[in-house]
PAMI-229355 format. One record per residue: residue number from 1; y, z, x of N, C-alpha, C in turn; residue in one letter. Coordinates in Angstrom, 1 decimal. Layout:
NUM;Y;Z;X;Y;Z;X;Y;Z;X;A
...
REM end
This chain:
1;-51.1;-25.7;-34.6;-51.1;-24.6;-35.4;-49.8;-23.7;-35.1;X
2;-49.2;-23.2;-36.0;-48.6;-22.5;-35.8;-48.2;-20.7;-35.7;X
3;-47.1;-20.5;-35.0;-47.2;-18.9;-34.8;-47.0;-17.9;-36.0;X
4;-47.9;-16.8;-35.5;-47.7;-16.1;-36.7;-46.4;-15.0;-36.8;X
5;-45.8;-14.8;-38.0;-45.1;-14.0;-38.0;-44.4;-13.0;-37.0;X
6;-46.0;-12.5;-36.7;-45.6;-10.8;-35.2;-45.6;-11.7;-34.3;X
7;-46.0;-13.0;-33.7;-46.1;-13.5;-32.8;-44.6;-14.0;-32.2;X
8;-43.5;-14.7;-33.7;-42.5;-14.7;-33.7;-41.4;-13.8;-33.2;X
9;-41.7;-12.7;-33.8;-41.2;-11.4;-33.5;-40.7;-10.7;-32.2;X
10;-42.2;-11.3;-31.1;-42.2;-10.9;-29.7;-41.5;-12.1;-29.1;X
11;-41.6;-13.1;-29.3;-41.1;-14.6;-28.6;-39.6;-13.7;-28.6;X
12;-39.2;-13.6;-29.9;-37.7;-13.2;-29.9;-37.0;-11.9;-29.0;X
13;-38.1;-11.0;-29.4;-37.6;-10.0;-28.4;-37.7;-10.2;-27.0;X
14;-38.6;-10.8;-26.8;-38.6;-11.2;-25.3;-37.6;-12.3;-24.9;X
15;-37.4;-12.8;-25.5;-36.0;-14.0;-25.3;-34.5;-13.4;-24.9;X
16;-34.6;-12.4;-26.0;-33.3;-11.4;-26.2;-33.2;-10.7;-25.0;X
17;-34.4;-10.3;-24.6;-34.5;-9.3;-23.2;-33.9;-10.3;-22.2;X
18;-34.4;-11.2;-21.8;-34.1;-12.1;-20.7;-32.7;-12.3;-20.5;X
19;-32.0;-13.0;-22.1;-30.8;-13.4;-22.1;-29.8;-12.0;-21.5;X
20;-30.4;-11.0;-22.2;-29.3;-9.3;-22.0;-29.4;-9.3;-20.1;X
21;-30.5;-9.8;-19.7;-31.1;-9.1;-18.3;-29.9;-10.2;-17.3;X
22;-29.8;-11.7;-17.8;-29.3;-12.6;-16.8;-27.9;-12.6;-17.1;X
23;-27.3;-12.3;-18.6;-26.0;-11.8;-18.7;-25.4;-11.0;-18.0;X
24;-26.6;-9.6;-17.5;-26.1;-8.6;-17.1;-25.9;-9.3;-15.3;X
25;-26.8;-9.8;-14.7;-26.9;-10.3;-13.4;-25.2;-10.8;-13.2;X
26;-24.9;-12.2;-14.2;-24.0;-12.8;-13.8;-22.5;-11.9;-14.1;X
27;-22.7;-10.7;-14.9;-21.1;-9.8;-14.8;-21.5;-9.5;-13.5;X
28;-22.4;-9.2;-12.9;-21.8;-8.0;-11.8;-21.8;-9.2;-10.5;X
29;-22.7;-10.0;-10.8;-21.7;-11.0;-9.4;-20.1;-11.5;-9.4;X
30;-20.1;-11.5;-10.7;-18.3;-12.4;-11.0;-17.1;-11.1;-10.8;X
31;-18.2;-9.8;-10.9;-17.0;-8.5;-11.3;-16.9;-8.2;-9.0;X
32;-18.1;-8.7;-8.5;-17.9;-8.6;-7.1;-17.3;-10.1;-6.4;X
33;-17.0;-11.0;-6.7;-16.3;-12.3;-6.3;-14.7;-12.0;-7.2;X
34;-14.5;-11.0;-8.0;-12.8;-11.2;-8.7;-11.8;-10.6;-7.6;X
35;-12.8;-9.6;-7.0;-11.3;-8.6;-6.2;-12.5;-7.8;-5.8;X
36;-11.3;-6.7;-5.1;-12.2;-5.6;-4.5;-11.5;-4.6;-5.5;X
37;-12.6;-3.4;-6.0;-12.0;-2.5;-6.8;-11.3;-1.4;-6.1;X
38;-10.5;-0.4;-7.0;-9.7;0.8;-6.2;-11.0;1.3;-5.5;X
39;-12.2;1.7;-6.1;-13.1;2.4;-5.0;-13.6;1.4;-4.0;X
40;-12.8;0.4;-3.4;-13.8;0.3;-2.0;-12.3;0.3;-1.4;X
41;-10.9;1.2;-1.4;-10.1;1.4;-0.7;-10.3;2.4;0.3;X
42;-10.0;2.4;1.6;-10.3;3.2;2.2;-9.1;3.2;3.4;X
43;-8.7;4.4;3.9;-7.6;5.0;4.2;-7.3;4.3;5.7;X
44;-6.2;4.0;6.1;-6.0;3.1;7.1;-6.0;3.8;8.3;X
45;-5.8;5.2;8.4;-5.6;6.3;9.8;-6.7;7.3;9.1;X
46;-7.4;7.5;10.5;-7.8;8.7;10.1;-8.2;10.0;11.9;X
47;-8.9;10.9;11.5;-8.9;12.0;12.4;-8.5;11.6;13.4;X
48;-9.6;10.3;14.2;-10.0;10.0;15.4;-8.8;9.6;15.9;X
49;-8.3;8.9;14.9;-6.8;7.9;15.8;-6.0;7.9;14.4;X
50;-4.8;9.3;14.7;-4.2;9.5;13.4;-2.4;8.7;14.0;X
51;-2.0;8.6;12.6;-0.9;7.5;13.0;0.2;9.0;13.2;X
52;0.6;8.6;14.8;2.2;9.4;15.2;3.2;8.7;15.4;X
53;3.8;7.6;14.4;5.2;7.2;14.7;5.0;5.6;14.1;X
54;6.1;6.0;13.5;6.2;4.5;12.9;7.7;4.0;12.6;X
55;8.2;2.6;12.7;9.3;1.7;13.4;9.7;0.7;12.3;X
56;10.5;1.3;11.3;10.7;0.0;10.1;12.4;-0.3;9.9;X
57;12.7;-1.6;11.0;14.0;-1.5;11.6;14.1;-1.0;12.4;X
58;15.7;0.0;12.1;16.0;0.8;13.0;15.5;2.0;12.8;X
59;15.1;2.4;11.5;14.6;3.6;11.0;13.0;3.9;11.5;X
60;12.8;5.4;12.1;11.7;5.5;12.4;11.4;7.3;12.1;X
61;10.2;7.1;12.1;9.9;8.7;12.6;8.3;8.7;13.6;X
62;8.5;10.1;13.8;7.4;10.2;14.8;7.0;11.8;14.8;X
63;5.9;12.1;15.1;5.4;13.3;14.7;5.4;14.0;16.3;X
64;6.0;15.1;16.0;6.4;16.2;17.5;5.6;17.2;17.1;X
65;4.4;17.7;18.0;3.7;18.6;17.8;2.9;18.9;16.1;X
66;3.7;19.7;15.1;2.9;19.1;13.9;4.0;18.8;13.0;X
67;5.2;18.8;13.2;6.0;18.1;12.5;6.8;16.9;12.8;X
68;6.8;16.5;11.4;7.7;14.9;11.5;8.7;14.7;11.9;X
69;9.6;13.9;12.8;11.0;14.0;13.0;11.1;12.4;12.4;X
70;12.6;12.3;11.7;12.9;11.1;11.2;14.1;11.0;12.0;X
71;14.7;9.3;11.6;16.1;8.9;12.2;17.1;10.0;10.8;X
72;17.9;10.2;11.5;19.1;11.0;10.7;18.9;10.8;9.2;X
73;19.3;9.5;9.1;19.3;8.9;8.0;18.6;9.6;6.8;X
74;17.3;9.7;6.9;16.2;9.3;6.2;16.0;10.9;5.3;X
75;16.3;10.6;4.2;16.4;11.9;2.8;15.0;12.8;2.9;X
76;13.7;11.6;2.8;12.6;12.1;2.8;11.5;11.6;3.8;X
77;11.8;12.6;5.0;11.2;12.3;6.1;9.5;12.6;5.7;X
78;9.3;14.0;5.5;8.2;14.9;5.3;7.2;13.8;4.4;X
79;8.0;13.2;3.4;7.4;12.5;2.0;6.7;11.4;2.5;X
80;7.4;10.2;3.0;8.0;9.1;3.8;6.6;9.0;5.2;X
81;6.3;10.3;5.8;5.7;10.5;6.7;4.0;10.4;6.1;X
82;4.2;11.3;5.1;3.1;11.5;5.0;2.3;10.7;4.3;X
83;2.7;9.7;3.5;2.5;8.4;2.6;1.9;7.5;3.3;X
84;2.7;7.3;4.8;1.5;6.4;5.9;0.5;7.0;6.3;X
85;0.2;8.2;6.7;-0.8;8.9;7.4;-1.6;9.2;6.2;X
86;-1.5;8.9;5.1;-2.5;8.9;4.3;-2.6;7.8;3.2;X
87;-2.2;6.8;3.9;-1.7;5.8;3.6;-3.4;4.6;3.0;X
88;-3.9;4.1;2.2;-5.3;3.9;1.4;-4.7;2.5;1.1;X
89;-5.6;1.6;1.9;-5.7;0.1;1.6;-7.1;-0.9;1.0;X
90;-7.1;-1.5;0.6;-8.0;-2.5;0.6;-8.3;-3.8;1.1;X
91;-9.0;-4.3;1.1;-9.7;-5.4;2.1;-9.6;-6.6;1.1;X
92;-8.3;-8.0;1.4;-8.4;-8.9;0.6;-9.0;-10.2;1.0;X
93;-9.6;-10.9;0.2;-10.5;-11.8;0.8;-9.5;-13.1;1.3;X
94;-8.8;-13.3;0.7;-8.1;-14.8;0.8;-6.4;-14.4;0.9;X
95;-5.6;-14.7;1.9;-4.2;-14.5;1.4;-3.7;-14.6;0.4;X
96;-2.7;-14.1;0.1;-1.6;-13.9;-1.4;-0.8;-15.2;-1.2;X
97;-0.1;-15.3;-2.0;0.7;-16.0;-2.3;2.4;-15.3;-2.1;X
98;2.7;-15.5;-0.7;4.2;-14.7;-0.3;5.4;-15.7;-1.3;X
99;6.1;-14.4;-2.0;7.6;-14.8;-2.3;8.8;-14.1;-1.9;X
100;8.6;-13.2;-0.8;9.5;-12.4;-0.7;9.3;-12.2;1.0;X
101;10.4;-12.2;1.8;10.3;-11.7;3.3;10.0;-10.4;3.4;X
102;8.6;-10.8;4.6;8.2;-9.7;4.8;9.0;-8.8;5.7;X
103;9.0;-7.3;6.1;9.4;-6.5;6.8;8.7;-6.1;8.1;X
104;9.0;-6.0;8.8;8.2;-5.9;10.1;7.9;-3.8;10.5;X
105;6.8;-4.0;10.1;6.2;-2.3;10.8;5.9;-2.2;12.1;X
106;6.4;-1.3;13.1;5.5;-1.3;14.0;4.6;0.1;14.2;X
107;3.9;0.4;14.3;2.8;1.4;14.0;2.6;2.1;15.4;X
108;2.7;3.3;15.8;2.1;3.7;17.1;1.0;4.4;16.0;X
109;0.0;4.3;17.2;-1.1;5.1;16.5;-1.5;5.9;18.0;X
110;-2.7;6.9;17.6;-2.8;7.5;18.6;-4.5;7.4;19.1;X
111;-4.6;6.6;20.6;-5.6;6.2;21.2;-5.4;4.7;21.7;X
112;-4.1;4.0;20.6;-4.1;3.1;21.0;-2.4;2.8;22.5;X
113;-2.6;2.1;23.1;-1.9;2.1;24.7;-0.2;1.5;23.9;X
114;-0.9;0.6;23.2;0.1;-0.6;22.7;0.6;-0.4;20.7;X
115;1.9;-0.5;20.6;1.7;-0.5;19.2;1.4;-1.5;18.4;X
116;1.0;-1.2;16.9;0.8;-2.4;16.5;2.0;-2.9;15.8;X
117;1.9;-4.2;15.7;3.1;-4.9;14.8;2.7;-5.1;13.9;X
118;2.4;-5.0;12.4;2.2;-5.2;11.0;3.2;-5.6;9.8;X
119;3.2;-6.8;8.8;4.0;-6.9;8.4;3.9;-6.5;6.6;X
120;4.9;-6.1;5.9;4.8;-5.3;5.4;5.2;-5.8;4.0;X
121;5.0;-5.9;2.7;5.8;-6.9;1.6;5.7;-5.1;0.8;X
122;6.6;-4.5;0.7;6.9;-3.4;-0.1;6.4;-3.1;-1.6;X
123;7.4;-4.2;-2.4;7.5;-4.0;-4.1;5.8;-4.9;-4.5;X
124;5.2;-5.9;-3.7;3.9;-6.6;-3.6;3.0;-5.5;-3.3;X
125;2.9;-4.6;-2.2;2.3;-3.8;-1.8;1.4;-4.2;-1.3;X
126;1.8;-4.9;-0.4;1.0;-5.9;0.5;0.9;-5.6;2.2;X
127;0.0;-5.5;2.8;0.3;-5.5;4.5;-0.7;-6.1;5.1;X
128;0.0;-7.2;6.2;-1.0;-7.9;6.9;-0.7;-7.3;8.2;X
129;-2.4;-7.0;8.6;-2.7;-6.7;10.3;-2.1;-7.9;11.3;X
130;-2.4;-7.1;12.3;-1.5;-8.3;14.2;-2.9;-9.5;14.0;X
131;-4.0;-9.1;13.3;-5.0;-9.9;13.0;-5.3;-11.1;12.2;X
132;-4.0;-10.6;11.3;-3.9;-11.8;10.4;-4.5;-11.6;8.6;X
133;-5.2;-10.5;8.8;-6.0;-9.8;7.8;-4.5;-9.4;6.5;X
134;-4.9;-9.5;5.5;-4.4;-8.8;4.5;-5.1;-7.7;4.0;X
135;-4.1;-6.7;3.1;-4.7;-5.7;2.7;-3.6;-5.4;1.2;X
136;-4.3;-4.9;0.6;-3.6;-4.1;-0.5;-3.7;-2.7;-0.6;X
137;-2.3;-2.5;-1.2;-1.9;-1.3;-1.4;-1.6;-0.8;-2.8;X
138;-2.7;0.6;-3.3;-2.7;1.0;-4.1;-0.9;1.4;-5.0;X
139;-1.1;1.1;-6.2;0.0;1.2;-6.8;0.8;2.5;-6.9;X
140;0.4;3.5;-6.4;0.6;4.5;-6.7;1.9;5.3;-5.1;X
141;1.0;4.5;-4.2;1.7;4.6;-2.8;3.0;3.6;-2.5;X
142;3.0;2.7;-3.6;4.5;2.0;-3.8;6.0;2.1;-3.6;X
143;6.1;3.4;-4.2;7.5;4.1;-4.1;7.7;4.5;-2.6;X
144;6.8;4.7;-2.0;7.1;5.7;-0.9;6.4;5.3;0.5;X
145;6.8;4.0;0.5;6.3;3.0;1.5;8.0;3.0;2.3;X
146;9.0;3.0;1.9;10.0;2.8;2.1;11.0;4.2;2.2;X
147;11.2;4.5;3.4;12.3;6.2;2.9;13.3;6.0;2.0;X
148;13.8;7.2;1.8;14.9;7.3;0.8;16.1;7.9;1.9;X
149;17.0;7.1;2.0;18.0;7.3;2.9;19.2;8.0;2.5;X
150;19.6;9.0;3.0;20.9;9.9;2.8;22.1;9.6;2.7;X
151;22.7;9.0;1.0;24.0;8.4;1.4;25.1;8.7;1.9;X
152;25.0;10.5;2.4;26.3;10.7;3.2;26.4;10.4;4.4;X
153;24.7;10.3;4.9;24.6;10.1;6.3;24.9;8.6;6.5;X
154;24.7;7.5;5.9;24.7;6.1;6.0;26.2;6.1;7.0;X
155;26.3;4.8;7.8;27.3;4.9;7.8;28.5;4.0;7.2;X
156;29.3;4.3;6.9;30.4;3.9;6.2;31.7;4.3;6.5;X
157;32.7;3.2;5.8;34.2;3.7;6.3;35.0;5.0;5.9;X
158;35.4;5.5;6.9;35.9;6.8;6.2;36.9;6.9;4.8;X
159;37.3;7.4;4.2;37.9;7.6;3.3;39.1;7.5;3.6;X
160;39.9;6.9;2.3;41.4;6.5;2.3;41.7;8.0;1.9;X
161;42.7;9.0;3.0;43.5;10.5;3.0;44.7;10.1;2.8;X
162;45.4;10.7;2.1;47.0;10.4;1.4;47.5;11.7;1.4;X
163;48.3;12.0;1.8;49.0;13.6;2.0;50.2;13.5;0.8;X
164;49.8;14.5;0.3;50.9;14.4;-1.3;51.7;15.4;-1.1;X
165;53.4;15.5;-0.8;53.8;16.6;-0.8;54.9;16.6;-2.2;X
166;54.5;17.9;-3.0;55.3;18.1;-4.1;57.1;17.0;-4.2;X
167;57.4;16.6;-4.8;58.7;16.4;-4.8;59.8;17.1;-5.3;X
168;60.6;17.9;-4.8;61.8;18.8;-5.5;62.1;18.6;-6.6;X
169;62.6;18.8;-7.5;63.3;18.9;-8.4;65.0;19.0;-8.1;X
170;65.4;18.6;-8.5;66.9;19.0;-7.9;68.2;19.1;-9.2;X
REM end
């Protein structure tokens, strides 16, 4: 025998429920297996053990009492400074794919005896821990991972001086 009309009606709705319900299951496992989203970034120094000095090259700065001191060089110490110390990473599951040499950071932080060595892919926005761990770096903190260096200060060869004295007329 067959169903009746309303009987049809409910098969369907209840079919349609199920499919919406296990649809909805399988986005949110695939949307937690793609990446980690901006909200589970969380800041790499904080109160307990705040970062005082950091070593990229020759270029460094380091925090004296409550201000920053940079190498000569460096245009935007204050900027530069404060970008790491508030500096917001995320947790990546699997290494990247490197096309570019990394930079070497060395990080004093404060509590720890020893600093750390971290390496650094800038324009990727990439940093791996002494651990091995990768992390990403919000796009926004990009620009200012790197100081901006003062081109008068750089050093360079002095300038060609030429002493010009009028010539007479005679």
């Amino acid at each position: 025998m067959g169903f009746s009309r309303k009987k049809w009606n409910n098969i369907i709705i209840i079919a349609s429920l199920v499919m919406v319900s296990v649809l909805s299951l399988i986005d949110d496992d695939s949307s937690k297996q793609s990446g980690p989203q901006p909200s589970s970034a969380q800041t790499l120094f904080d109160d307990a053990m705040p970062l005082v000095g950091l070593k990229l090259g020759t270029i460094k700065f380091e925090k004296v009492q409550t201000q920053w001191h940079c190498s000569p060089s460096v245009f935007n110490c204050q900027e530069w400074a404060e970008t790491w110390k508030k500096l917001s990473i995320i947790s990546l599951k699997k290494a990247p794919k490197i096309t570019a040499t990394p930079q070497q950071v060395t990080l004093y932080i404060d509590g720890f005896s020893t600093p750390q060595v971290w390496l650094l892919l800038s324009k990727e926005g990439l940093l791996k821990s002494p651990k091995g761990n990768w992390y990403k770096i919000p796009a926004q903190s990009h620009a200012h991972l790197l100081p901006q260096l003062d081109q008068q200060k750089r050093v360079s060869p002095s300038p060609l001086t030429i002493n010009m004295r009028p010539i007479p007329y005679a």
